[in-house]
C-alpha positions as semicolon CSV with decimal commas, in nm:
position;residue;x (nm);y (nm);z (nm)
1;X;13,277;3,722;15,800
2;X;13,364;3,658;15,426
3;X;13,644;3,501;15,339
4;X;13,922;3,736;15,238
5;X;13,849;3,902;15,543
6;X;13,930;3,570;15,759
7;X;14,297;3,505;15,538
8;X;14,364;3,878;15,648
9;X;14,270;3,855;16,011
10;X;14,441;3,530;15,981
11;X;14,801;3,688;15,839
12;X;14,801;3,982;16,043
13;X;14,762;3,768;16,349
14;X;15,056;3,532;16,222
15;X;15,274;3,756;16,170
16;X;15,230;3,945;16,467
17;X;15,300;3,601;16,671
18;X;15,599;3,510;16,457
19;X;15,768;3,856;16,559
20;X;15,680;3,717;16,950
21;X;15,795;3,372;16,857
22;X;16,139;3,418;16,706
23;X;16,316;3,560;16,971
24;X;16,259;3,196;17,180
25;X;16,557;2,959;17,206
26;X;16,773;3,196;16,989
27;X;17,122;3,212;17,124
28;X;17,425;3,296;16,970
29;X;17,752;3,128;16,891
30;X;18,046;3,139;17,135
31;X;18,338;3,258;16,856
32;X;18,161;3,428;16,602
33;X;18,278;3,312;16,196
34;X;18,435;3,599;15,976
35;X;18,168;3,750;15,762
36;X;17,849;3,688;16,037
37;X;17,725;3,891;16,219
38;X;17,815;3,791;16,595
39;X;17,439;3,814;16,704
40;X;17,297;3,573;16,467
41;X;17,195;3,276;16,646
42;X;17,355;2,935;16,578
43;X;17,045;2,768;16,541
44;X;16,757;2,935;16,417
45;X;16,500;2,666;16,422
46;X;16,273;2,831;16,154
47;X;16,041;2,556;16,033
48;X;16,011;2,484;16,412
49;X;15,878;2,860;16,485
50;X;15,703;2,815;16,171
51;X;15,503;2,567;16,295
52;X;15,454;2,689;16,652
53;X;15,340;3,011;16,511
54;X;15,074;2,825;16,277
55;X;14,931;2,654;16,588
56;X;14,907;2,941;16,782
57;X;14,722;3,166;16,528
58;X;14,517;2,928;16,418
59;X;14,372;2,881;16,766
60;X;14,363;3,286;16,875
61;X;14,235;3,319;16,513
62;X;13,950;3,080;16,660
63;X;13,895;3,315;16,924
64;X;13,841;3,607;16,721
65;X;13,655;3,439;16,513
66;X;13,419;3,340;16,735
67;X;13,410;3,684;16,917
68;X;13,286;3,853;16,570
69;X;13,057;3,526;16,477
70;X;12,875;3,518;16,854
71;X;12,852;3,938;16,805
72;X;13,025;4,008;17,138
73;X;13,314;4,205;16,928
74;X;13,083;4,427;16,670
75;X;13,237;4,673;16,445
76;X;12,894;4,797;16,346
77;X;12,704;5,055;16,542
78;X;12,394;4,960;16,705
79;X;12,067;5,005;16,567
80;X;11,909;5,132;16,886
């Protein structure tokens, strides 16, 4: 798999568990503050969710990398 194929299997999968990620321990204030909106949580935790989100895709990145290395996941059609 070259390489600018990997970063893009590698940011699509990111993203796609940061969207899955975010929602966790978000909760929001009791008396909402003039000027915010009353569902933004009180503590985001972003560099937190950052972080869990790295390790996560960089381990189901693994997997699919290893599912189009070992050809059991082939996007090319068979010669036979």
């Amino acid at each position: 798999m070259p390489w600018p194929t990997m970063i893009l299997v590698y940011a699509i999968i990111w993203w796609v568990v940061l969207f899955a990620v975010l929602p966790f321990g978000a909760k929001p204030p009791a008396e909402s503050e003039i000027g915010h909106v009353a569902s933004a949580p009180e503590r985001p935790m972003l560099w937190r969710k950052a972080l869990v989100t790295t390790l996560i895709s960089a381990v189901l990145f693994g997997i699919v990398y290893w599912l189009i290395v070992s050809d059991m996941l082939s996007f090319r059609p068979d010669a036979g």
